[in-house]
Backbone bond lengths (Angstrom), bond angles and torsions (degrees), N, CA, C in turn:
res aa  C-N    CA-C-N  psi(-1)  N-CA   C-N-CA  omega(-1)  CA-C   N-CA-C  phi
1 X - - - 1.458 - - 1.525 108.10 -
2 X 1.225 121.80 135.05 1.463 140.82 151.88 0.980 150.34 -70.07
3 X 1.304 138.67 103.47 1.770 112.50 -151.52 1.949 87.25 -131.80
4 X 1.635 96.10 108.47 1.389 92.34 165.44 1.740 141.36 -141.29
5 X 1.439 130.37 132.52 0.794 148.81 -111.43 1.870 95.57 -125.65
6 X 1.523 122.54 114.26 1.198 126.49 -174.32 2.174 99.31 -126.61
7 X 1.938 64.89 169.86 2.223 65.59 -169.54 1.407 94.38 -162.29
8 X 1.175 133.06 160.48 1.280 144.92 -141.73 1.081 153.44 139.69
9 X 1.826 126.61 -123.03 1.152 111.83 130.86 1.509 130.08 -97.36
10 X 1.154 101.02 -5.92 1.404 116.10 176.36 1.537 107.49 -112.05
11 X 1.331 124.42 101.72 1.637 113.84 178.82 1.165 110.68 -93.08
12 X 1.594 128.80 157.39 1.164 133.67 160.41 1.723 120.72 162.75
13 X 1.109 126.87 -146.49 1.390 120.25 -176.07 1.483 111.30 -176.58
14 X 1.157 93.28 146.43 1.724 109.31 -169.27 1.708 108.71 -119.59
15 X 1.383 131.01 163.41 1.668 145.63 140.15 1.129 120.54 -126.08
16 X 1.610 106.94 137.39 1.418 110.70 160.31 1.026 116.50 -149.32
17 X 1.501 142.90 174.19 1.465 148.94 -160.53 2.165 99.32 -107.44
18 X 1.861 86.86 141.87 1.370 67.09 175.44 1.465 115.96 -106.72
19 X 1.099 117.88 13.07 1.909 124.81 156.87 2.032 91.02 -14.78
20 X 1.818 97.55 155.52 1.084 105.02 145.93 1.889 116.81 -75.64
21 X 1.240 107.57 -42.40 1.712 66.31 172.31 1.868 98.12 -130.89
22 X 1.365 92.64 154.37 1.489 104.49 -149.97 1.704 89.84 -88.25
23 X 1.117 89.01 169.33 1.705 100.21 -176.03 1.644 94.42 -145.92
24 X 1.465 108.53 162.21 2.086 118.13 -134.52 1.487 79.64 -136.54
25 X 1.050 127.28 149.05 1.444 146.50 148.50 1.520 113.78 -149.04
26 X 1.494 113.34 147.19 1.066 111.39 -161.80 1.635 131.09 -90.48
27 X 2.159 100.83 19.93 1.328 110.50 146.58 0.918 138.76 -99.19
28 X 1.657 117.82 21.76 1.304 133.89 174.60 1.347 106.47 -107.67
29 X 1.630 119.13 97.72 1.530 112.75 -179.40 2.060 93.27 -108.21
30 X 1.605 73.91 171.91 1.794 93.26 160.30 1.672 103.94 -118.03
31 X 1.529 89.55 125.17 1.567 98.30 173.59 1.557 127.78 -79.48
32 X 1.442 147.31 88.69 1.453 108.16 -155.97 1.761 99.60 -110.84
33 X 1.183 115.80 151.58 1.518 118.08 -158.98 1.700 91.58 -138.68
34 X 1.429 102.71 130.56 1.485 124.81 -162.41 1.593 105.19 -87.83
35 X 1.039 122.04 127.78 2.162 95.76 176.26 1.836 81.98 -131.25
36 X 1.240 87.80 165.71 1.795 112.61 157.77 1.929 113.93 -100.02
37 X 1.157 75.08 164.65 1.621 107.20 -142.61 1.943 81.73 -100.48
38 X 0.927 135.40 151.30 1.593 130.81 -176.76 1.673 96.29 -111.29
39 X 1.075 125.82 157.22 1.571 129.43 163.43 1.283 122.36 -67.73
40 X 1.662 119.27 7.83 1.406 127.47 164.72 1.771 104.03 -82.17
41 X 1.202 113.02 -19.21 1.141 107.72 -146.26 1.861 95.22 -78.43
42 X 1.828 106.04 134.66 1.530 83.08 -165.18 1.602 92.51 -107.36
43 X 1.108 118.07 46.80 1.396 126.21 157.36 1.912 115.10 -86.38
44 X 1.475 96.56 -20.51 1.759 103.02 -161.78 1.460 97.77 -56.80
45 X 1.370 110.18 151.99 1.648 109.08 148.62 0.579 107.68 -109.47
46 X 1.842 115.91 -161.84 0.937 125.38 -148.40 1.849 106.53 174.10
47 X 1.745 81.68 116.43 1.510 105.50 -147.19 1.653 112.27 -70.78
48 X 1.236 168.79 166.92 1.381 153.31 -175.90 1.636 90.00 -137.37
49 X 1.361 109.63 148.15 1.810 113.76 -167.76 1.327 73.05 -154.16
50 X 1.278 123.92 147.85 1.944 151.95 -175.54 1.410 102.62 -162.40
51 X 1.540 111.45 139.23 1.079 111.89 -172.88 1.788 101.72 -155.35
52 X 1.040 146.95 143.21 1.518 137.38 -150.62 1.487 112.54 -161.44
53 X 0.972 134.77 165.41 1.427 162.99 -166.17 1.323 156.48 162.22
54 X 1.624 124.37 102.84 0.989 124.59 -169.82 1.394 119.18 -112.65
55 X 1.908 125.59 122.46 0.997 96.26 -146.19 1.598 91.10 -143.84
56 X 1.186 153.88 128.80 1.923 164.35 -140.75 1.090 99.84 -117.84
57 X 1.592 136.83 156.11 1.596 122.36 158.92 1.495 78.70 -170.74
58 X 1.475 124.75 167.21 1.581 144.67 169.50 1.313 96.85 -70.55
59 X 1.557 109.69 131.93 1.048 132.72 150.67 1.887 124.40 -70.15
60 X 1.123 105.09 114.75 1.641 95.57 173.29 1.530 128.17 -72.36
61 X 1.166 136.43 113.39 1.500 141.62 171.82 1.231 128.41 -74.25
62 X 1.159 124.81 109.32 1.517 128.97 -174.54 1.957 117.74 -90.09
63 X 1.380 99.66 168.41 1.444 91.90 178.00 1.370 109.34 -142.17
64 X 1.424 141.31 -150.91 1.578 136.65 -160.16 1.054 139.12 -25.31
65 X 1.730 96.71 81.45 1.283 114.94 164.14 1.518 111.12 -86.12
66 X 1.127 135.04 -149.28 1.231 144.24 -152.18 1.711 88.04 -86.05
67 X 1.663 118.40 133.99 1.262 113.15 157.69 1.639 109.48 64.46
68 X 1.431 110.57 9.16 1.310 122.76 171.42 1.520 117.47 82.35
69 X 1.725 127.86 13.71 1.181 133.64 -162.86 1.720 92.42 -102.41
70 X 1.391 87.64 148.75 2.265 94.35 -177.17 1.526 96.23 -94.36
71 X 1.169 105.29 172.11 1.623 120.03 -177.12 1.289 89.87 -104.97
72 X 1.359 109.41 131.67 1.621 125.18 -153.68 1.627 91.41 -115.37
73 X 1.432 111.98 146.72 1.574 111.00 -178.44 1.497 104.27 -55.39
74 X 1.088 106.95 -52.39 1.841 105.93 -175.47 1.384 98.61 -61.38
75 X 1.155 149.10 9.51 1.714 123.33 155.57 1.832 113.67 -105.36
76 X 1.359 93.88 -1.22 1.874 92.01 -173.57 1.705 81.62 -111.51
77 X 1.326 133.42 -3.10 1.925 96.67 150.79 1.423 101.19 -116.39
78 X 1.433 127.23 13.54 1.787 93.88 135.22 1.562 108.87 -66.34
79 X 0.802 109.92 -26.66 1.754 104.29 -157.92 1.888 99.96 -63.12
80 X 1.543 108.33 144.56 1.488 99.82 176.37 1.473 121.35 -85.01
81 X 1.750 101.66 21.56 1.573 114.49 163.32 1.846 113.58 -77.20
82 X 1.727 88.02 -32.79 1.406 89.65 -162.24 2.158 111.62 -106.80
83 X 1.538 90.95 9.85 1.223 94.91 167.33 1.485 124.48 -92.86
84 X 1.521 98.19 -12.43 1.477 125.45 -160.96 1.754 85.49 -87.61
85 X 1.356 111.47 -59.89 1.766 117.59 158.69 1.688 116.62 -19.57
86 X 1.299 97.69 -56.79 1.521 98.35 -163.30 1.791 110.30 -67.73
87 X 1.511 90.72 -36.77 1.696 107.59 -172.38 1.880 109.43 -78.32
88 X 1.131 113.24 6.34 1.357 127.16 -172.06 1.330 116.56 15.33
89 X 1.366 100.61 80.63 1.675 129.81 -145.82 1.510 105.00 -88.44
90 X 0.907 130.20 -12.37 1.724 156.07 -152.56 1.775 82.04 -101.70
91 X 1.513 126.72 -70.83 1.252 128.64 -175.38 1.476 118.48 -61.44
92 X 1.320 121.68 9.61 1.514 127.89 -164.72 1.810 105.31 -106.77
93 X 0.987 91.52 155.78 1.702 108.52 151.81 1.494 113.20 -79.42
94 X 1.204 103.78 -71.86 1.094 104.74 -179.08 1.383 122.11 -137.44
95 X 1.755 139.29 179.31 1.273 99.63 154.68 1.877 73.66 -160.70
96 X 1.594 110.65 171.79 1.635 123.58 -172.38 1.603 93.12 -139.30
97 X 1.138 94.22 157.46 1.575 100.13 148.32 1.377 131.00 -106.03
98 X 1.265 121.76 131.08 1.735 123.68 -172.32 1.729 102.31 -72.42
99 X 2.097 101.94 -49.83 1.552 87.34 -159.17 1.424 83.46 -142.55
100 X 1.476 132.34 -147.81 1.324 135.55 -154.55 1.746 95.91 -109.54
101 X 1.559 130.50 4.46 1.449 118.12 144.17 1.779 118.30 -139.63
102 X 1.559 93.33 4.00 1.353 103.86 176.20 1.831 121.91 -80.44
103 X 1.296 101.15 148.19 1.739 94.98 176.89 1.420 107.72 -150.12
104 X 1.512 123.49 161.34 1.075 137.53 -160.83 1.713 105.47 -126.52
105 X 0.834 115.65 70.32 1.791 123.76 164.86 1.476 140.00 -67.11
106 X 1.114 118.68 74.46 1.623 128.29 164.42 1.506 114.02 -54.25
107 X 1.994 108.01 115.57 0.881 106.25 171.12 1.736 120.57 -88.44
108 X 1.529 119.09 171.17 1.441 94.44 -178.19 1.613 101.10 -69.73
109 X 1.260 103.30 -168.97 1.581 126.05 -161.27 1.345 102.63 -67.51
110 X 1.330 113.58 160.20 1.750 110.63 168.55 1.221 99.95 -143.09
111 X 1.407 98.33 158.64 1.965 105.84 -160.12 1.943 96.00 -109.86
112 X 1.282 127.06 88.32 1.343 107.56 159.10 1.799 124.30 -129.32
113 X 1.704 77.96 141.83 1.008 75.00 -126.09 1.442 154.40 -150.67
114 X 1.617 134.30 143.99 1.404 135.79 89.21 1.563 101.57 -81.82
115 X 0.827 144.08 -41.53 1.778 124.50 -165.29 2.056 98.11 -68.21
116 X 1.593 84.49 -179.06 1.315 95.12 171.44 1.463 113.36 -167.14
117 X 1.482 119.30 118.47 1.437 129.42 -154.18 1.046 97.64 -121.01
118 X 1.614 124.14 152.31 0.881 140.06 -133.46 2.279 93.93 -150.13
119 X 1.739 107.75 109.66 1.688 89.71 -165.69 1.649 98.42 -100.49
120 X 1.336 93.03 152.51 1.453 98.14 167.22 1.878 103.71 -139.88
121 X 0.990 64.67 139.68 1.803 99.71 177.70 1.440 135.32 -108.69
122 X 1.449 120.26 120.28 1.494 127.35 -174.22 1.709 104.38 -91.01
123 X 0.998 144.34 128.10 1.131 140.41 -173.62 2.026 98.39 -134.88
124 X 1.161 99.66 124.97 1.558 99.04 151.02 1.672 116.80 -104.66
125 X 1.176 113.34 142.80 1.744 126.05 -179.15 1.409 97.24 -128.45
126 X 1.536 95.80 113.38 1.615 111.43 174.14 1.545 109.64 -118.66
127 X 1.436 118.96 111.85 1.473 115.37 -165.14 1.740 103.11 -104.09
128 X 1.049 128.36 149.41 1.303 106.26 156.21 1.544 103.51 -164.53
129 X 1.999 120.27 -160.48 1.803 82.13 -143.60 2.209 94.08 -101.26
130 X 1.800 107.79 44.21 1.349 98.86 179.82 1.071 88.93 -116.45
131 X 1.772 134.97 -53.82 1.231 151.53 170.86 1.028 135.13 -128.80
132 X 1.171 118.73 -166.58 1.991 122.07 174.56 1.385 111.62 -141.23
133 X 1.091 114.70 131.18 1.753 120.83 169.49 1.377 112.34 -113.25
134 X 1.570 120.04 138.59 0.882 125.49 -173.77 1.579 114.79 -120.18
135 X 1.132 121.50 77.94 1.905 118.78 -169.05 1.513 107.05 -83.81
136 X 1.734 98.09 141.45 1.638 113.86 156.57 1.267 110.91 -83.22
137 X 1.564 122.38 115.67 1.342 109.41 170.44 1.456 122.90 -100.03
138 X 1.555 112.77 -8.84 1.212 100.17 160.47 2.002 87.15 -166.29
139 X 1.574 96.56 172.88 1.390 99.62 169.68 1.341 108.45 -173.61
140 X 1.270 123.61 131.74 1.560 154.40 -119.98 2.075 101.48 -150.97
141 X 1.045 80.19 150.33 1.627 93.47 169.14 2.101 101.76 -139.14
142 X 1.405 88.84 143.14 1.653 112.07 167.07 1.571 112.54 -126.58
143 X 1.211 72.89 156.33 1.765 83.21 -173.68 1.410 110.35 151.82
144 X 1.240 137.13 -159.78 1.689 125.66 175.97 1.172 117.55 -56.04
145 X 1.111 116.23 164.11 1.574 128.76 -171.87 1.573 99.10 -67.56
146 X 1.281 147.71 -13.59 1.284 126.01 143.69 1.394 131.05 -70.29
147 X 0.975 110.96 -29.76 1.684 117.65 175.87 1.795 96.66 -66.71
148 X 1.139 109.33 -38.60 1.751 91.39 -163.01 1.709 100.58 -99.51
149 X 1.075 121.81 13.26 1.651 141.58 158.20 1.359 78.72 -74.44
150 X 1.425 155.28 -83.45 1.169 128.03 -136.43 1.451 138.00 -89.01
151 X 1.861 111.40 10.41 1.172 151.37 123.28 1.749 99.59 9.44
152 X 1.081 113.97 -73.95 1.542 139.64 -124.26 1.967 96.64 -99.45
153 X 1.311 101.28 -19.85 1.578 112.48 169.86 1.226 130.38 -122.57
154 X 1.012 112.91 18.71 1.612 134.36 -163.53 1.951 92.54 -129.57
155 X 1.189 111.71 138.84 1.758 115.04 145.04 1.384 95.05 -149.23
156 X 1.668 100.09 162.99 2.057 99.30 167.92 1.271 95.29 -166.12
157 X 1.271 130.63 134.35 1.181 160.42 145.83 1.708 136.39 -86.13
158 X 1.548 106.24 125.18 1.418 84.50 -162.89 1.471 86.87 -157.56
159 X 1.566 119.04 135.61 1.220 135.77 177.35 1.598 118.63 -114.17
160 X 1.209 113.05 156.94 1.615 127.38 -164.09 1.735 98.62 -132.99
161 X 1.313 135.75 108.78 1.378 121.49 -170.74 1.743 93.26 -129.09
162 X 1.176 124.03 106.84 1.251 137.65 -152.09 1.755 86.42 -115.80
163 X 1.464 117.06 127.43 1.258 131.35 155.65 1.652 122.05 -127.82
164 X 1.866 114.19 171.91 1.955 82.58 170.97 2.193 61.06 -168.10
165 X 1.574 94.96 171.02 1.438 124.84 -154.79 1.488 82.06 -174.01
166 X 1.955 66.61 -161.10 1.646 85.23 -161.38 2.015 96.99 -144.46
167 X 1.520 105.42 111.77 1.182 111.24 -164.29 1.977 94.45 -100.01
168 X 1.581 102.66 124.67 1.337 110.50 -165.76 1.486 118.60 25.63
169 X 1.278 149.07 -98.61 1.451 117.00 177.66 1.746 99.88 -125.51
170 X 0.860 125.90 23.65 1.839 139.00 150.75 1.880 108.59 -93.07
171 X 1.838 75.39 136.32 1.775 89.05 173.61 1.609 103.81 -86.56
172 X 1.269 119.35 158.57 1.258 136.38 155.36 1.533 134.43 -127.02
173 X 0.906 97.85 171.47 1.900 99.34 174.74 1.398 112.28 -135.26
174 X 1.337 129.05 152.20 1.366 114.99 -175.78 1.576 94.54 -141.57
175 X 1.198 92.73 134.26 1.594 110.84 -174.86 1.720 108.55 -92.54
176 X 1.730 150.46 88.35 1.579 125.64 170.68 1.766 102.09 -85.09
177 X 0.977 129.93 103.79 1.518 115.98 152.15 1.136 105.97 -104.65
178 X 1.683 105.52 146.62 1.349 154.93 -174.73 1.387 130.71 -101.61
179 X 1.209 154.97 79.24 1.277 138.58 179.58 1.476 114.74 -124.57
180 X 1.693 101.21 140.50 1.457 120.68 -173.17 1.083 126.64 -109.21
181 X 1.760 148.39 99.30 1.430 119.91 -158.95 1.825 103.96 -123.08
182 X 1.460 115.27 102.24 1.796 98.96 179.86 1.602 108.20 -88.57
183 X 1.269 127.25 113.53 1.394 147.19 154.79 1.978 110.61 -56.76
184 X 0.968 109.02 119.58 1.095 124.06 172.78 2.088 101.94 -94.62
185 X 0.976 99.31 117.46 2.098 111.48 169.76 1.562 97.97 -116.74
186 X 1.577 85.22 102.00 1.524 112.10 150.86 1.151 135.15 -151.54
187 X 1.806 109.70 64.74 1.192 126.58 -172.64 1.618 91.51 -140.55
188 X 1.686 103.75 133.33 1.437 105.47 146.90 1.662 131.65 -57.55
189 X 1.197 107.82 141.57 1.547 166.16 -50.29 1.250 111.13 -34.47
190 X 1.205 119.62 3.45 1.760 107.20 -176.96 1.320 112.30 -101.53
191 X 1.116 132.46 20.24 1.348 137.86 154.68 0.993 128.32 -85.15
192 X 1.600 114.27 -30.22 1.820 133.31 143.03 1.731 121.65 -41.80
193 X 1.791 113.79 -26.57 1.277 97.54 175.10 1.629 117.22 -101.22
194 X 1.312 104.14 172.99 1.398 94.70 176.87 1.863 125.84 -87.79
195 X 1.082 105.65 162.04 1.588 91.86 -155.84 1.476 108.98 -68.24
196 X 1.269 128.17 -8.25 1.515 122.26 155.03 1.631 125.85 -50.28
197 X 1.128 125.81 -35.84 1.031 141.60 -168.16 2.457 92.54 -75.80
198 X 0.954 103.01 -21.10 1.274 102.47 170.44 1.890 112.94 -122.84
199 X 1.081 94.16 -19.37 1.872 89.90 163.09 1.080 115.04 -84.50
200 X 1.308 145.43 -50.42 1.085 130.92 158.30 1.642 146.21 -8.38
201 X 1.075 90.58 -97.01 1.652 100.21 168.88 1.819 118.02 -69.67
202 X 1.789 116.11 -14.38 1.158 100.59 157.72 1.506 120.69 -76.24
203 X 1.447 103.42 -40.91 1.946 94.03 161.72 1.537 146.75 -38.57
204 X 1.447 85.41 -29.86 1.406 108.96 178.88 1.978 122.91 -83.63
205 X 1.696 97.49 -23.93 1.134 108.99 -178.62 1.719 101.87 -76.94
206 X 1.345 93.77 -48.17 1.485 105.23 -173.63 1.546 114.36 -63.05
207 X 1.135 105.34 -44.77 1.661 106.85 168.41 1.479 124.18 -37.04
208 X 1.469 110.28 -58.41 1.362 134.96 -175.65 1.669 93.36 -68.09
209 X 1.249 127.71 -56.76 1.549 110.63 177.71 1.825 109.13 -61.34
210 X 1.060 115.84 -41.96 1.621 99.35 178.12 1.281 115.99 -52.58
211 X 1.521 121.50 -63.00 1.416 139.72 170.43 1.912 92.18 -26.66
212 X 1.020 115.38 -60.34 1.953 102.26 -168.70 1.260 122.18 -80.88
213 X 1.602 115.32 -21.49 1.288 116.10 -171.21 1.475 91.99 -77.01
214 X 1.487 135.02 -62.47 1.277 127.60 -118.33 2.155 91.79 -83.37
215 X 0.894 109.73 -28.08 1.708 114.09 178.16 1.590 89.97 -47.19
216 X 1.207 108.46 -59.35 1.847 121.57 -152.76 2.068 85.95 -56.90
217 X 1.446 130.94 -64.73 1.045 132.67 -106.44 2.014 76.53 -95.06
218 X 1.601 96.27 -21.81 1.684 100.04 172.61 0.786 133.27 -78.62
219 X 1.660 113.85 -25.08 1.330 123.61 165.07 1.515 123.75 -75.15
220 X 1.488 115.98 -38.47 1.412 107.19 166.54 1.617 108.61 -62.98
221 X 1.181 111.06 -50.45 1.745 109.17 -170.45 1.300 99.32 -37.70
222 X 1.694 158.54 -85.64 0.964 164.81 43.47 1.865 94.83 117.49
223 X 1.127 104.98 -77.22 1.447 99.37 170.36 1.662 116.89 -69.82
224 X 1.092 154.57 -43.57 1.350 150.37 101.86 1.805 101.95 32.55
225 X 1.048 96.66 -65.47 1.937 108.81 -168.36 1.801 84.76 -77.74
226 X 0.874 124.60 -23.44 1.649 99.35 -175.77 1.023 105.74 -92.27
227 X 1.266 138.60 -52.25 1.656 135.31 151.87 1.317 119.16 -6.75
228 X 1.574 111.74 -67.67 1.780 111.02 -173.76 1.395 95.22 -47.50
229 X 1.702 108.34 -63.99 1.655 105.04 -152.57 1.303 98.44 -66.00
230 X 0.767 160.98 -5.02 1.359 165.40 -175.11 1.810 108.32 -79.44
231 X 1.298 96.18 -45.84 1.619 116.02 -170.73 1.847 96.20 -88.54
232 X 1.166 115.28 -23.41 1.644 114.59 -168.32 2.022 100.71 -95.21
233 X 1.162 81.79 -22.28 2.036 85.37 169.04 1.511 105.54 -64.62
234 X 1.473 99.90 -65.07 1.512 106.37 -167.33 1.722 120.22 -43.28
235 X 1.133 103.54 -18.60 1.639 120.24 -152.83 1.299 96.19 -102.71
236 X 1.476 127.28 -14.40 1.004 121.68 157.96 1.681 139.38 -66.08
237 X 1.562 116.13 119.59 1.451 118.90 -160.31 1.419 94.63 -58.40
């Protein structure tokens, strides 16, 4: 009989007989014991998730403003009506400003779960009078000291590059969003699969959420813009 004893990333211990053919009783188990993998470990991968959207719709054109000039989309997101638009501030907890285009956005809570994390988001909003960009510069979760352990294997990046013209004699707007998510796998058994087996179907999840959000986030923007001008008529003496 053999009695042998392994350690690693996988700890645990096995027996067996060395007969040609072995015979089983049911105080001879195999123990198998699961461990995690640390973020030193330079075996981890590291999963890639892409997710995209490009998306056209009519621009609305306004008329008597001052001296007969319309309020042009590029002046209602300088406006901090229409930055508040971009940051879809209504869906927030909270949000601050760091610097003169930077912002700090707390989403409400999310339940997964038993934990429950809490996202915050750095966003820069750069408006100006051809387009607007909207960058993630970073984004974080709080919550127990496991939730914010997972900080440290997670990054995502994701851009919003908003333009609008004038296609033969109709205005438009054009929506590109972008999103990037790298997953770090360094947990037993999933370090055993290959990273398709988690790019995949997270691409696919993520896809399907871009595909729904970004219609929604154009359609409020859009009504948002009719409001100001709406509110910038009235105000007129």
């Amino acid at each position: 009989m053999i009695h042998v004893k392994t350690y690693g990333r996988g700890q645990g211990c096995f027996t067996y007989l060395s007969s040609p053919i072995p015979t089983f009783s049911p105080r001879k188990k195999m123990v198998i014991k699961v461990s995690e993998v640390t973020s030193s470990d330079s075996n981890a991968k590291k999963a890639n998730l892409c997710a995209a959207k490009k998306e056209r719709v009519k621009l609305p054109t306004y008329s008597g403003g001052l001296q007969g000039t319309g309020y042009h989309f590029s002046e209602f997101l300088r406006h901090p009506s229409g930055i508040e638009a971009m940051l879809n501030t209504r869906a927030l907890q909270s949000f601050e400003c760091l610097d003169a285009n930077t912002y700090r956005c707390t989403l409400p809570k999310l339940q997964l779960l038993s934990f429950e994390a809490v996202p915050l988001l750095d966003l820069r909003v750069t408006p100006t009078n051809e387009d607007c960009v909207v960058e993630m510069l970073s984004c974080k979760f709080e919550g127990s000291e496991v939730v914010e352990r997972q900080n440290n294997h997670f990054s995502a990046f994701m851009i919003n590059h908003m333009t609008w013209g004038m296609d033969d004699t109709e205005s438009f707007l054009e929506v590109d969003v972008k999103l990037d998510i790298t997953l770090e796998i360094y947990t037993h058994p999933f370090t055993m699969m290959p990273k398709a087996a988690v790019e995949r179907p997270g691409t696919i999840i993520m896809q399907a959420l871009v595909d729904q959000l970004v219609p929604l986030l154009i359609q409020q923007l859009l009504q948002d813009y009719d409001e100001w001008v709406q509110k910038q008529l009235k105000n007129i003496p």
